[in-house]
N, C-alpha and C positions, 0 to 999 in steps of 0.2 A: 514758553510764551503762550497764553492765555488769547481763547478769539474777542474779548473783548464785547462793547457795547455791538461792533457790526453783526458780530456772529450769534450774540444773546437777545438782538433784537430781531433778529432779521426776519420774523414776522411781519411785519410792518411793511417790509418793502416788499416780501412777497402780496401781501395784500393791495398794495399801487401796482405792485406789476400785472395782478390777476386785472384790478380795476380800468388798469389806465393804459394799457397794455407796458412794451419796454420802456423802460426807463435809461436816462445819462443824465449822471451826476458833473455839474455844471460849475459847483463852486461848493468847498465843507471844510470846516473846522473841525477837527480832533483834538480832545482834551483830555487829559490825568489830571482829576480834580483831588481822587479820595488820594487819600495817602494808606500805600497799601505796598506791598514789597513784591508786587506782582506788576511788570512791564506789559500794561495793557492801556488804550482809551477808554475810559468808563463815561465820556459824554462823545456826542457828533451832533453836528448842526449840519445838512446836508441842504443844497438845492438840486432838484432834478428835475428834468424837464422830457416830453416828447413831441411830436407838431402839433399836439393839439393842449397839453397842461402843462405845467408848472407845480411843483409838489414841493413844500418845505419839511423835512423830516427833522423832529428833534428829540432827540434819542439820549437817554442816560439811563445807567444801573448803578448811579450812584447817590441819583437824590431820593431825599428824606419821602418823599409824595410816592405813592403805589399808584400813581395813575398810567393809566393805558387809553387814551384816550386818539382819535381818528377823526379831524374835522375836514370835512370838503366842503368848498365854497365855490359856488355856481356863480351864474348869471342868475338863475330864477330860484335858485336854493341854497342851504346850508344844511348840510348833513353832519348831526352830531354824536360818534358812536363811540357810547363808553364800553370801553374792553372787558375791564372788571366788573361791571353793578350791569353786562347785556343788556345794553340797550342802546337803542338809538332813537333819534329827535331829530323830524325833520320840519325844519324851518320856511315858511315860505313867506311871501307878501302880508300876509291877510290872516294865516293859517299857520297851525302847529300842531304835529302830528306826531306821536309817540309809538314805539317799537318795543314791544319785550320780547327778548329773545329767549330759548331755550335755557334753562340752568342747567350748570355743569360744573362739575367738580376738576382743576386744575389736573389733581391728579390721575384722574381718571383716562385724561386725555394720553398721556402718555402709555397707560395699557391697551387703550383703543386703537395705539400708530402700531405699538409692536404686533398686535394682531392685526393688525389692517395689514403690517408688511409679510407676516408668516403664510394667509391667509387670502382673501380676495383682493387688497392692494386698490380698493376702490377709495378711499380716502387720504392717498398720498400724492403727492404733487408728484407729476412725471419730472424725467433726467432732464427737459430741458428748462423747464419750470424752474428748475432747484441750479440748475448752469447759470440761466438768467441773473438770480438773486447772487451767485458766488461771482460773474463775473461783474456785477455792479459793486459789490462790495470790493474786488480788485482794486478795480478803477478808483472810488474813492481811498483806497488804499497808497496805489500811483500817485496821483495827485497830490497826498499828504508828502509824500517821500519827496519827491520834485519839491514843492514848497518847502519842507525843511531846510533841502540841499541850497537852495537857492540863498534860504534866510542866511544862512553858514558862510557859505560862499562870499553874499555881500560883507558880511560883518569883518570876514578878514580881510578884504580888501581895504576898508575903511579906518 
């Protein structure tokens, strides 16, 4: 069994966790959309929340769009950070303000982790960093399971 859309994206959630601190997943959809001979979700639609945000995660590795895209929506802003084309666009009232960020080559990044881990280990997420993101992935995990069960459940009683 294959980790699926949670575990292939799970960037993204560490990025709300670093941003927004902990996250709990509140309510999510899991989907097998592609047709593929491998028992995985390849979409989630996630809400997550903590006492102060609300975060909608929509996550697929199976659609046609290469986008990677990151939008936060304030009271006094909207932050729009494309993953792929680095860059971010911040929005405000009156104003709009553009970001380029650093170019980097994909694969580059992955020579960078394995020397970061052999090495100084300054560019890796600590053990509880990386706890955080596996135990929210759990949860929406749980949550799927419980739901199925449930849907099952009713059906044969009916």
């Amino acid at each position: 069994k294959g980790g699926g859309v949670l575990l292939e994206l799970s960037h993204e959630i560490d990025y709300a966790n670093y941003l927004f601190g902990d996250l709990t997943p509140v309510y999510n959809v899991l989907s097998k959309k592609m047709k593929l001979n491998v028992d995985i979700f390849d979409s989630a639609l996630i809400i997550a929340k903590n006492t102060n945000t609300n975060i909608l995660f929509n996550l697929s590795i199976g659609s046609f769009l290469t986008e990677r895209l990151i939008i936060i929506e304030s009271q006094l802003k909207t932050y729009y950070c494309d993953l792929n084309k680095n860059k971010i666009k911040i929005y405000e009232k009156n104003k709009f303000r553009k970001i380029k960020l650093n170019k980097f080559n994909i694969n580059n990044t992955y020579i960078d982790e394995l020397k970061s881990f052999f090495n100084d280990k300054k560019n890796l997420c600590t053990y509880n960093e990386a706890l955080n993101t596996l135990t929210f992935i759990d949860k929406v995990n749980i949550k799927w399971e419980y739901y199925v069960l449930y849907v099952l459940e009713k059906d044969q009683k009916d």
